[in-house]
C-alpha positions in Angstrom: 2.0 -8.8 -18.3 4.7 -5.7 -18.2 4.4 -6.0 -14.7 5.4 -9.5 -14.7 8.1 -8.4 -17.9 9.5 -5.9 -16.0 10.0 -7.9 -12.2 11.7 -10.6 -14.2 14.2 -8.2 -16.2 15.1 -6.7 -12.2 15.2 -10.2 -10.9 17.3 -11.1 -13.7 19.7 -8.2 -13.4 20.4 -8.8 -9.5 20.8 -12.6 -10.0 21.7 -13.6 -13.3 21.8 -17.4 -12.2 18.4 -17.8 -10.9 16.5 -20.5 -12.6 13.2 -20.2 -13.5 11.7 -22.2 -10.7 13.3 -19.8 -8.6 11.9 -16.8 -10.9 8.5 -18.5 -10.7 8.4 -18.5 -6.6 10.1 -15.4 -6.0 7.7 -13.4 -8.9 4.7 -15.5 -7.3 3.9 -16.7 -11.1 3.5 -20.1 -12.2 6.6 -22.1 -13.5 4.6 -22.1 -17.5 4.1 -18.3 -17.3 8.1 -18.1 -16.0 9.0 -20.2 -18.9 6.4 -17.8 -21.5 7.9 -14.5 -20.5 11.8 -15.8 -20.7 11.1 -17.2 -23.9 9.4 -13.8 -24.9 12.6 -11.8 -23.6 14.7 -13.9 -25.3 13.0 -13.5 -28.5 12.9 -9.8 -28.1 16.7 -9.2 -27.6 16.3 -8.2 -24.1 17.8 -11.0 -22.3 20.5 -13.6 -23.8 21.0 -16.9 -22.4 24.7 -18.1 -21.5 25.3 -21.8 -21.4 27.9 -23.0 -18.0 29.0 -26.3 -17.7 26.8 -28.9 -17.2 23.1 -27.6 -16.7 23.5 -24.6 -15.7 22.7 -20.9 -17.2 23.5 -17.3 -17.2 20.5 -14.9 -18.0 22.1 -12.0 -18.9 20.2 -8.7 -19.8 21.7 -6.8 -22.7 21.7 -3.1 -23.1 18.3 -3.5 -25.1 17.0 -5.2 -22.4 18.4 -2.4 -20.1 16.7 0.0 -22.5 13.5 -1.6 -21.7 13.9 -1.9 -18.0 14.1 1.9 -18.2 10.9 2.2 -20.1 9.2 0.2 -17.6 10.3 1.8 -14.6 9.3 5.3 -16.4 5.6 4.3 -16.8 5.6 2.6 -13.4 6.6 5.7 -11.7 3.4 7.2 -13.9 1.3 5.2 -12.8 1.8 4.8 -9.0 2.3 8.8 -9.7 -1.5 8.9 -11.3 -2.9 6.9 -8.6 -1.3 9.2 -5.5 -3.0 12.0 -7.4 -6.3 10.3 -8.0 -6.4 8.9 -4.7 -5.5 11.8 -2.8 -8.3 13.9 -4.7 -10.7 11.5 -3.7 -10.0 11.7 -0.2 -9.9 15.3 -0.2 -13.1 15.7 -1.7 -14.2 13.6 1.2 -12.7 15.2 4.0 -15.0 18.3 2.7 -18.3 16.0 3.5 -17.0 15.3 6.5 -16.5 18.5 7.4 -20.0 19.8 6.6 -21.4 16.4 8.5 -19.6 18.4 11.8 -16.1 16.4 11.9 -13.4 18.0 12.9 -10.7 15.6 13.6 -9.6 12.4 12.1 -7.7 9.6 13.9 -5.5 7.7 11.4 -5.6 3.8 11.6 -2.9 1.8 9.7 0.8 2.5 8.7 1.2 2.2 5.0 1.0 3.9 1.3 -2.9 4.3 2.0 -1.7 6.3 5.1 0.5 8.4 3.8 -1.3 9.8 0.9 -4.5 9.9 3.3 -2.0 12.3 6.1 -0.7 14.5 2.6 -5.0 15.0 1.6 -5.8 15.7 5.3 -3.4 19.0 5.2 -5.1 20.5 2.6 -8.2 20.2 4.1 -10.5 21.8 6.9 -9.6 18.5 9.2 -7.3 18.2 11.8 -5.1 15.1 13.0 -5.9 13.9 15.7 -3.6 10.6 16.0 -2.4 7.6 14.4 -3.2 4.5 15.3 -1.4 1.3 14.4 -2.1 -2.5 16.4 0.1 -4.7 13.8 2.9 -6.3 16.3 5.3 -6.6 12.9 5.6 -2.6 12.5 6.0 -1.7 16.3 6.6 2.0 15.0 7.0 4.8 17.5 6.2 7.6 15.1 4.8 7.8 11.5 4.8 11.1 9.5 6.8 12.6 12.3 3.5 11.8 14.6 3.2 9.1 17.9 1.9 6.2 16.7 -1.1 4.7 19.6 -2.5 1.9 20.3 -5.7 1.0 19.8 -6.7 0.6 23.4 -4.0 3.8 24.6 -6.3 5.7 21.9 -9.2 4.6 23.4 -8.3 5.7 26.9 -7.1 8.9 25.8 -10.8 9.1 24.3 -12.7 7.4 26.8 -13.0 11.6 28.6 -13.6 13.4 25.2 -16.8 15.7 25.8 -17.7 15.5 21.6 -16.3 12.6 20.6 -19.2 12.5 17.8 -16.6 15.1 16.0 -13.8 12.5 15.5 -13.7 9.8 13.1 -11.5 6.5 12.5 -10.2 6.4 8.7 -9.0 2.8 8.4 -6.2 1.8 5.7 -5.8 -1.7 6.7 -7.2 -5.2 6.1 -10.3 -7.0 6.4 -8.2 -8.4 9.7 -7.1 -5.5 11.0 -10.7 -4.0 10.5 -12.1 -6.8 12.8 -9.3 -6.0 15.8 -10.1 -2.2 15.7 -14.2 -3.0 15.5 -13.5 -5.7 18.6 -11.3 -3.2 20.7 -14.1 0.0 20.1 -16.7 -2.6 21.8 -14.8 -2.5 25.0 -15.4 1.1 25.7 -19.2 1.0 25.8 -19.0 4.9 26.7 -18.0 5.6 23.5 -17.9 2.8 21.4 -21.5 4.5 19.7 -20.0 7.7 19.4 -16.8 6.8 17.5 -17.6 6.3 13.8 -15.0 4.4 11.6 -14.6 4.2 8.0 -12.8 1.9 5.5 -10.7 4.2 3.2 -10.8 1.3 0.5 -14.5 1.2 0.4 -14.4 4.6 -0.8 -11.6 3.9 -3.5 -13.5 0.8 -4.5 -16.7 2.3 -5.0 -15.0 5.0 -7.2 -12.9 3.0 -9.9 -15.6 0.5 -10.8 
């Protein structure tokens, strides 16, 4: 509910004439929870509504409600703060099985949050880099992290040569899709395609926070 609270008061402050149908699409929240949480603000002194002529409104958010945006914002950064840390840890921790189980690099798969605090773990541990691969057409990035950012199949040619490639693993970060484009691509290289193991960050994260 705060998150909802708190993307309404921002919404509200960069366009105080949105209506709430527009609140509800933009916030992706049904038009009855819209209408519960303006109601709510309202009541709380946060927001104040400002009649125009005809049917139209001004939501305007008072310095209560600019009081509370701040709030919100602290305890977000917190969190997301909390969850780099936890997550990071996690990874690191590991990066050290790995390393026992005789990898030595890591090949990076996915350009995103997951990524970045995955890249941050990796430097504290005994792993080294060993590329970053990315295959989403909408983020045709040349580098990430101040690394080149490969292809699936340029990685997989660059590979396809590797004496030990048994030492190098694929830590995905991306969707169930994306999963499915890097699994279909490693079949091609029947050389290899054995040798290469690949893991799903998010399995690891999902099986520790249930």
């Amino acid at each position: 509910m705060q998150k909802d609270e708190l993307n309404t008061l921002l919404e509200i402050k960069e366009n105080p004439s949105t209506t709430q149908r527009s609140l509800s699409r933009k916030l992706n929240i049904s038009l009855g929870l819209t209408n519960a949480i303006l109601k709510n603000l309202i009541e709380r002194g946060w927001i104040k509504v400002q009649k125009l002529t005809g049917r139209k409104i001004l939501y305007l958010i008072t310095p209560k409600g600019m009081m509370r945006v701040t709030n919100l914002l602290y305890e977000r950064f917190h969190e997301t703060q909390h969850y780099c840390q936890h997550t990071k840890d996690l990874i690191n921790h590991y990066f050290i099985e790995l390393y026992q189980q005789g990898i030595r690099e890591v090949a990076l798969y996915g350009i995103n949050q997951l990524s970045e605090i995955t890249y941050l773990a990796l430097l504290d541990s005994p792993l080294k880099l060993h590329s970053i691969l990315n295959n989403d057409p909408s983020s045709p990035k040349k580098k990430f992290l101040g690394h080149e950012v490969l292809t699936l199949s340029d990685f997989f040619q660059r590979i396809s040569d590797t004496p030990n490639p048994e030492n190098l693993i694929i830590l995905s970060t991306v969707n169930y899709e994306g999963n499915k484009i890097l699994n279909a691509e490693r079949k091609k290289w029947e050389n290899i395609s054995q040798k290469i193991k690949i893991f799903n960050l998010e399995d690891l994260l999902k099986n520790n926070t249930q």
